[in-house]
C-alpha positions in Angstrom: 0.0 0.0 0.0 1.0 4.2 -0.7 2.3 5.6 2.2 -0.2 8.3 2.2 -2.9 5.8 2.4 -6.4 6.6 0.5 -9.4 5.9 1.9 -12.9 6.0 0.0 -16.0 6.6 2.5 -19.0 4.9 1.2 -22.3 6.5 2.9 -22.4 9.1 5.7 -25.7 7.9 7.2 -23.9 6.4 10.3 -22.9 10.1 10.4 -20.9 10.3 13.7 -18.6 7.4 12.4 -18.4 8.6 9.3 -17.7 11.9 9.8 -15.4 11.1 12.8 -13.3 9.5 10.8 -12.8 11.8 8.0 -11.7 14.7 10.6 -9.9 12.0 12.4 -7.7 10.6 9.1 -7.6 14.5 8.2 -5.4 15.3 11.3 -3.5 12.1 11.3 -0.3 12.6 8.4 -1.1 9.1 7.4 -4.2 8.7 5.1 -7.1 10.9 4.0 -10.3 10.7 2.4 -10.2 11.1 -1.1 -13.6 9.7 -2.1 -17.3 10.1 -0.4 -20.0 8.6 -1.1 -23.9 9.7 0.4 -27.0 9.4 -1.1 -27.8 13.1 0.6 -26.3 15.1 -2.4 -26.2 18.5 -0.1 -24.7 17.0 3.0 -22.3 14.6 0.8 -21.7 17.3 -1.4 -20.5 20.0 1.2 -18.3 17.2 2.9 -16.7 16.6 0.4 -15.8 19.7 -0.5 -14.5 20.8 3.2 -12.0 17.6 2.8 -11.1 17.7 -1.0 -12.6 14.6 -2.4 -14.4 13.7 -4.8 -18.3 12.8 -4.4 -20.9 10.9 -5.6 -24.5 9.4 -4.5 -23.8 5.8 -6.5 -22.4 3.8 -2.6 -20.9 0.9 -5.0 -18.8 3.3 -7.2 -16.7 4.1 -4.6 -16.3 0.6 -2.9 -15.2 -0.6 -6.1 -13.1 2.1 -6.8 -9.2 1.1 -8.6 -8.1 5.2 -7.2 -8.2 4.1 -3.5 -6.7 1.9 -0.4 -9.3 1.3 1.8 -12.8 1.5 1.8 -14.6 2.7 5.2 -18.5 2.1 5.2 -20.7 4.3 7.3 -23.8 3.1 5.5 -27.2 1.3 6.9 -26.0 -2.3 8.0 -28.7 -3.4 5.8 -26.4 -2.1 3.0 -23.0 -3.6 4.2 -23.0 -6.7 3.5 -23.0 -6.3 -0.5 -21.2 -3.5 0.0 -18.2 -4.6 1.8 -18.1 -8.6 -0.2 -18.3 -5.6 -3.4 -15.2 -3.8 -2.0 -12.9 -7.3 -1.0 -13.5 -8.3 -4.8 -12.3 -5.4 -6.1 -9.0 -6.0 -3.3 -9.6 -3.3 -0.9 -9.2 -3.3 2.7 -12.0 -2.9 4.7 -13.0 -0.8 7.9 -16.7 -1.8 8.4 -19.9 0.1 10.1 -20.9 -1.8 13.1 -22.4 -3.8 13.5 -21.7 -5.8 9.9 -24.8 -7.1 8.9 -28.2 -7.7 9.6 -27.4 -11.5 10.6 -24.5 -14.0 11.0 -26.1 -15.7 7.9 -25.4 -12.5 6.2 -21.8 -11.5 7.7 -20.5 -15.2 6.6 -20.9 -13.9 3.0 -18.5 -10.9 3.8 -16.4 -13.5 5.4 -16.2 -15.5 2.4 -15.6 -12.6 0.1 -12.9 -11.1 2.4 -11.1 -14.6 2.7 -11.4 -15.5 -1.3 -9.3 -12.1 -1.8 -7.4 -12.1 0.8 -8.6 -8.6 2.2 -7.9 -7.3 5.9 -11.3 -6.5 7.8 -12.0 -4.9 10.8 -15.3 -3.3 12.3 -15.1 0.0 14.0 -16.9 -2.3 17.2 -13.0 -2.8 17.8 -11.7 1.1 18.6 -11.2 -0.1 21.8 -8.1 -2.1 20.8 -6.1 1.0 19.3 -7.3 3.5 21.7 -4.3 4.3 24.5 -6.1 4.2 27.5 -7.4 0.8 26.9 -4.5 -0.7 25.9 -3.0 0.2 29.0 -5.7 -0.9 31.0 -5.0 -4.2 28.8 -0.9 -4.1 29.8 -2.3 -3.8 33.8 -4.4 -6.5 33.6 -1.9 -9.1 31.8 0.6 -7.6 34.7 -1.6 -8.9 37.0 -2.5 -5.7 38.9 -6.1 -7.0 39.7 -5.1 -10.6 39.6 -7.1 -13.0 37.9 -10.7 -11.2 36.2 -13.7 -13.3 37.9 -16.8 -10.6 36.9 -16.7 -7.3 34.6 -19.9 -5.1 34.2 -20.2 -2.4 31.2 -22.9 -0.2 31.4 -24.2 2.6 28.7 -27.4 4.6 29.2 -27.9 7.1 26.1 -30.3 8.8 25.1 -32.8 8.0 21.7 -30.6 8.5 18.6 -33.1 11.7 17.0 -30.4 13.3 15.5 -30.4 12.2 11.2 -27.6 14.6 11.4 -25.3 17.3 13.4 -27.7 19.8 15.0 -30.6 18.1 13.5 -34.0 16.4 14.8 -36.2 13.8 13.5 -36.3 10.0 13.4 -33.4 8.2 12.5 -32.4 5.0 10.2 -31.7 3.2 13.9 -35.3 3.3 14.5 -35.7 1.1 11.4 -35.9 -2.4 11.4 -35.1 -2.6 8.2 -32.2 -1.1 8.6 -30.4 -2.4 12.3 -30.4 -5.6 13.3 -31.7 -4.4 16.9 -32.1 -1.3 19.1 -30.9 0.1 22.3 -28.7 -2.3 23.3 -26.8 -3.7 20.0 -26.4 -0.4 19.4 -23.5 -0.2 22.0 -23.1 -3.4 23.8 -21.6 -4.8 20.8 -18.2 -2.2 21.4 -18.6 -3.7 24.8 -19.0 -7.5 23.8 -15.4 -6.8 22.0 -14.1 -5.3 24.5 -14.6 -8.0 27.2 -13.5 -10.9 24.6 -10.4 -9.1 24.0 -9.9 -7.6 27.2 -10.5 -11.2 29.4 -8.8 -13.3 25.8 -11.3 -15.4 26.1 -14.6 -16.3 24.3 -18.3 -16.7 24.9 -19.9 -19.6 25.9 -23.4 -19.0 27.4 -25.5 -15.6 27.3 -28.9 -14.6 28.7 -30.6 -11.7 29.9 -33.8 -9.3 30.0 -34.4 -7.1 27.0 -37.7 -4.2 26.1 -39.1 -1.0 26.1 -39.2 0.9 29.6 -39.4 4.2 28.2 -40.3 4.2 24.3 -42.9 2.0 23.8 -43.2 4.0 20.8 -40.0 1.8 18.7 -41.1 -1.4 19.4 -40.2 -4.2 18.4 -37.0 -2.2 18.9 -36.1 -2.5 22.7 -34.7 0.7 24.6 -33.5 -1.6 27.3 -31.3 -4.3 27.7 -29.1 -6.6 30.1 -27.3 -9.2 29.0 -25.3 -11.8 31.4 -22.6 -13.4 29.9 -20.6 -16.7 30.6 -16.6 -16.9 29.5 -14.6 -19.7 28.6 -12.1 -18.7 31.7 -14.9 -18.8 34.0 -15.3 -14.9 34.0 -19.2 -13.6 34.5 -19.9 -10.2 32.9 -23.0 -8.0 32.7 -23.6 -6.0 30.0 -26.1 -3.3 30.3 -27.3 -1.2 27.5 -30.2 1.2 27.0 -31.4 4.2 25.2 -33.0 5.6 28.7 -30.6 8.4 29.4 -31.4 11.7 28.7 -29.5 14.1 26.4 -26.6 15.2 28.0 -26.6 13.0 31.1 -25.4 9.8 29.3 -23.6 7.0 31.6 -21.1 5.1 30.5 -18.8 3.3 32.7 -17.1 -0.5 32.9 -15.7 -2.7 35.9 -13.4 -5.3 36.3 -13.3 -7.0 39.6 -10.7 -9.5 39.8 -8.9 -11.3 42.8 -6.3 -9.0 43.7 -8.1 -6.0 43.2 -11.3 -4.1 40.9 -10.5 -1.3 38.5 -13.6 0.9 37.0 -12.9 3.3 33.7 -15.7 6.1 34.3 -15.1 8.9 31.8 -18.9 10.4 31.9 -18.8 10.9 35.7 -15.5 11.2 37.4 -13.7 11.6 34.4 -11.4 9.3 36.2 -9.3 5.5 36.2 -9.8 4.3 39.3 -7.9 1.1 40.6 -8.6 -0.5 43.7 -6.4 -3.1 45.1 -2.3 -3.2 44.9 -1.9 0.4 45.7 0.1 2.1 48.2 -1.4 3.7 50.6 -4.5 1.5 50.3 -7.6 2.6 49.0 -8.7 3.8 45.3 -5.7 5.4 43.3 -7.4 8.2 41.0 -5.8 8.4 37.2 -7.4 10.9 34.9 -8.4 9.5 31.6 -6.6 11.2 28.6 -8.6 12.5 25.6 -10.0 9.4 23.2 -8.1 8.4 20.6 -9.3 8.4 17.3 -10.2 4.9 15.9 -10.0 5.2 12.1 -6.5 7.0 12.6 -5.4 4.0 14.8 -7.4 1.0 12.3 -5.0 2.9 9.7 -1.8 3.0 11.5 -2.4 -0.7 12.1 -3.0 -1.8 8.8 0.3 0.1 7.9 1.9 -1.8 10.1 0.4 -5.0 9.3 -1.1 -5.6 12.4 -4.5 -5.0 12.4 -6.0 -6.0 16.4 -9.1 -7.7 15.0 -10.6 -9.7 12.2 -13.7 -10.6 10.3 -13.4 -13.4 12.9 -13.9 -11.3 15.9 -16.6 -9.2 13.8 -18.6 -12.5 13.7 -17.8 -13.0 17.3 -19.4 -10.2 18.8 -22.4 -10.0 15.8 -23.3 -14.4 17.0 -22.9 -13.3 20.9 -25.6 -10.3 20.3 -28.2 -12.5 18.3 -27.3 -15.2 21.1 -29.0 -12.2 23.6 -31.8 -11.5 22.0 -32.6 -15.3 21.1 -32.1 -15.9 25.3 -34.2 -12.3 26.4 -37.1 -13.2 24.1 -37.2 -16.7 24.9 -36.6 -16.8 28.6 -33.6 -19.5 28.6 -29.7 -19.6 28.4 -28.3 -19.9 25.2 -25.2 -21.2 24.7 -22.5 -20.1 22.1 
C-alpha cells in the first residue's frame, strides 16, 4: 500500500462514524479521504468539498473504486454486506460500520468474500483495541495488577438516537428495522462485547438476559432496554447493560473489572477518572485521569500500515453471534449457549 494511504468513504448515514473518521484521518499525516460517497447530495456534497474529495450518490462506485486503499462504510447495516463482499472483490481493505450485517447468515458472505481475496477486515466495534487508555488498561491486567478477572460489568445509558444529522432532529435509520439488526442495546453493547472478549482473551460460551421498552414504547419491536449476562470460557461472568434511557446530556457510560487482587472501574462520563482498587500504596482507590480518546480510524490505519491489524472478520462474527445469542435468550426466557 501508498504511504499516504487513500481511503474512499462509502455513505455518511452512520454520520458520527463517518464523519469522525474523516476529521480524524484529516489530522493524522497518514491517510485521507479522497472519495465520499452519500445518497444526501447536499450534506455529501458539502463534505466533500470541506475535505477535497471527490463525491458521488452511487455507494458501490466508490467501494469498487481502482483510485483508492481502503474502503470505510458508514452506510445502513442493511447495505453492508453487498457493500463490503463488493469492496474485498475489487481487493480493498475494509473498515466496516458496526455492527456488519443484519445477521450472522449474512456476515459469513462478507467472510467468504474477504477470505477468497485475501482482504484485511476490521469493524469500527473494535476502537477499543487502538485507543491508549485501553490498551493500558490491557498491559495492567496481563501484569496482574487486579489478579485473575472473575466478573466485569459495562454499562451505557444514552439517550434516543433523534439526530439524522449534526444539530438536527427527527427520526433516524436506527429506529428502522429494516435497517439495524436491533435497538438500544446492539447499538452499543456490541463495542462492549469486544471489548470484554479481547480484554478477558477469552470467548463466549453461554448468554442470557432481559431485554424491552421501559421508556419508548413508541419503537417497538426495537427495545430501549437491555441486560445481558454473559458466561466466558475462563470462567469470568460479565453483565452488560445497555439502553437508550438516558437523557440528552446525562449519558452514563462506565465499565468494571473485579478480579482477585483488586477491581478497576474506567468512568469517563462521571469522574472523568481510572480508578484502581487493590495493589496500591497507601491503600484505598488510586485516582488516574483519563486522557482525551483516541481516534479509531487513525489507529485502524496506523495498524494496517503496520500489518497488524488488532481484529478480524473473525472477531466481527464473534461479537455479531454473541448479540443474536441475547436477544434469542431475552425473548425466549432460557440460556443460550455459544
Amino acid at each position: 500500500m501508498a504511504q499516504l494511504l487513500r481511503v474512499g468513504l462509502v455513505g455518511l448515514d452512520h454520520w458520527y462514524a463517518g464523519l469522525g473518521a474523516v476529521d480524524d484521518l484529516a489530522r493524522s499525516g497518514t491517510a485521507r479521504i479522497t472519495q465520499i460517497a452519500h445518497r444526501d447530495p447536499q450534506r455529501g456534497r458539502e463534505t466533500a468539498e470541506k475535505y477535497g474529495a471527490t463525491f458521488t450518490t452511487d455507494y458501490r462506485a466508490v467501494a469498487t473504486s481502482p483510485e483508492i486503499d481502503v474502503v470505510l462504510t458508514a452506510c445502513y447495516c442493511s447495505e453492508n454486506a453487498d457493500l463490503s463482499t463488493a469492496a474485498a472483490a475489487t481487493g480493498h481493505a475494509i473498515i466496516s460500520v458496526k455492527p456488519i450485517s443484519m445477521s450472522v447468515a449474512e456476515a459469513r458472505r462478507i467472510e467468504s468474500a474477504v477470505r477468497a481475496a485475501g482482504v484485511r477486515f476490521i469493524s469500527l466495534e473494535s476502537g477499543y483495541r487502538v485507543n491508549p487508555t485501553f490498551t493500558t488498561i490491557r498491559g495492567w491486567v496481563d501484569q496482574g495488577r487486579i489478579g485473575r478477572i472473575l466478573t466485569a460489568a459495562t454499562v451505557l445509558r444514552s439517550s434516543l438516537p433523534t439526530q439524522p444529522w449534526p444539530g438536527e432532529r427527527g427520526r433516524t435509520w436506527w429506529l428502522d428495522t429494516a435497517k439495524t439488526p436491533g435497538g438500544g442495546w446492539i447499538d452499543h453493547s456490541i463495542y462492549h462485547i469486544d471489548f470484554l472478549r479481547w480484554i478477558l482473551r477469552s470467548e463466549i460460551v453461554s448468554v442470557s438476559g432481559d431485554v424491552g421498552n421501559v421508556i419508548h414504547t413508541d419503537i417497538a419491536p426495537l427495545e430501549d432496554y437491555g441486560i445481558a449476562n454473559l458466561v466466558f470460557a475462563s470462567g469470568a461472568r460479565a453483565s452488560v447493560e445497555v439502553t437508550w434511557t438516558g437523557q440528552p446530556g446525562a449519558s452514563v457510560h462506565r465499565i468494571e473489572l473485579i478480579g482477585t487482587e483488586g477491581t478497576l472501574v474506567w468512568d469517563p462520563s462521571i469522574s472523568g477518572r481510572i480508578l484502581i482498587g487493590g495493589r496500591n500504596e497507601p491503600a484505598g482507590w488510586l485516582s488516574i485521569p483519563i486522557p482525551q480518546p483516541a481516534g479509531t480510524a487513525a489507529g485502524y490505519v496506523r495498524a494496517l500500515q503496520s500489518n497488524a491489524l488488532p481484529a478480524s472478520i473473525d472477531d466481527a462474527i464473534a461479537n455479531l453471534a454473541a448479540c443474536e445469542a441475547f436477544y434469542r435468550a431475552a425473548r425466549t426466557g432460557s440460556t443460550v449457549r455459544l
